[in-house]
C-alpha positions as CSV (number, residue, x, y, z in Angstrom):
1,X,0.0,0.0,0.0
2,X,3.2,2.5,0.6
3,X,3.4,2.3,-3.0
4,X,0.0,3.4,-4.0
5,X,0.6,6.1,-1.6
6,X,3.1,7.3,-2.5
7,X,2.2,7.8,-6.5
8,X,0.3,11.0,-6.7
9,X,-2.0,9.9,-10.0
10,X,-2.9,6.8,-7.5
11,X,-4.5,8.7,-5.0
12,X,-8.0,7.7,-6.1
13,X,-7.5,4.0,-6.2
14,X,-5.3,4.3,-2.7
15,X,-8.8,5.9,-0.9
16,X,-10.9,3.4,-2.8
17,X,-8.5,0.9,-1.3
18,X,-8.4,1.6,1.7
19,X,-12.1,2.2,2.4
20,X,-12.8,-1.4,1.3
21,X,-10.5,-2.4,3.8
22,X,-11.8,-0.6,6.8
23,X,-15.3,-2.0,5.6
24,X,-13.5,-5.3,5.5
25,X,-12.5,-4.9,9.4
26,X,-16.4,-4.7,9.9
27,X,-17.7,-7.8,8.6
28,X,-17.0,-11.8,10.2
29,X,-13.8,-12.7,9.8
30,X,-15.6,-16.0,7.8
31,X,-16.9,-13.5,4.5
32,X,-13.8,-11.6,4.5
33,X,-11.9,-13.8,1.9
34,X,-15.2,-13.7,-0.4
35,X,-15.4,-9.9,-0.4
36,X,-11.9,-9.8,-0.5
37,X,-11.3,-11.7,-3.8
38,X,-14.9,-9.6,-5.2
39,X,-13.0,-6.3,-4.2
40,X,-10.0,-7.1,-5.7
41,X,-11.2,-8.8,-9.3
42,X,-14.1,-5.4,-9.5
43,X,-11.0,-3.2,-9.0
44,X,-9.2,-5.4,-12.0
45,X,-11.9,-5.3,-14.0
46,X,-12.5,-1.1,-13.6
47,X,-9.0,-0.7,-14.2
48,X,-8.9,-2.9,-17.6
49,X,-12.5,-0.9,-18.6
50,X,-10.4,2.4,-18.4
51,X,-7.3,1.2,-20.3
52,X,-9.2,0.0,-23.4
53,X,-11.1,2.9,-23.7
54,X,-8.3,5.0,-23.4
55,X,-6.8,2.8,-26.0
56,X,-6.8,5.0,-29.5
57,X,-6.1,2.8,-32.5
58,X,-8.7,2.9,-35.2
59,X,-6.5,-0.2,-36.7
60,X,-7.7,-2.9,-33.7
61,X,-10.9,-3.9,-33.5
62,X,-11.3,-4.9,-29.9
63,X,-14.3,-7.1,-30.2
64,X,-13.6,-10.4,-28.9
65,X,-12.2,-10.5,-25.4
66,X,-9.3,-12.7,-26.3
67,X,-8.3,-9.1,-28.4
68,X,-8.6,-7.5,-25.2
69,X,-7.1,-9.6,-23.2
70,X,-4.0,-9.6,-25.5
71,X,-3.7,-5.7,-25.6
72,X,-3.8,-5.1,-22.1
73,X,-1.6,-7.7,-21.9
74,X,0.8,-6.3,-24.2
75,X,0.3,-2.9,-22.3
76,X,1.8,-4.8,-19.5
77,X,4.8,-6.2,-20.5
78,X,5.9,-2.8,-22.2
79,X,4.8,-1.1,-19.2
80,X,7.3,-3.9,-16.7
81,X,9.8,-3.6,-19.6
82,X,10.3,0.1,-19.5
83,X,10.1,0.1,-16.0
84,X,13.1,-2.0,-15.5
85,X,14.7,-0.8,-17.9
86,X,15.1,2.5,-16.1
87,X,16.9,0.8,-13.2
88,X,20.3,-0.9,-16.0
């Protein structure tokens, strides 16, 4: 969580993040997994809804989900490769 903090353009997602967890605090310990693992994949799913329609190429039709699913997943290895790329 430091590093969500941190980031300034994270701030949103850090007080959505936190919220959910002092909810979490509230509930029986036995539904905190299940809420937990709903939390997570609805944050997952927001994040991948904002990244394709951000994505601006006319050329890629992004019908199917295996389409989607490849671009963000090509989003994410250029995003880890230029991130570590920084550090060598």
């Amino acid at each position: 969580m430091y590093r969500i903090k941190k980031n300034d353009h994270l701030k949103e997602i850090y007080e959505y993040i936190n919220s959910v967890f002092e909810l979490l605090k509230l509930i029986p310990t036995h539904n905190i997994p299940f809420y937990f693992t709903k939390t997570i994949f609805d944050l997952i799913n927001i994040v991948e809804i904002k990244t394709l329609t951000n994505i601006k190429t006319p050329k890629i039709k992004l019908q199917t989900k295996f389409m989607q699913k490849l671009v963000l997943a090509s989003y994410q290895f250029l995003g880890f490769y230029f991130l570590t790329n920084k550090f060598f």
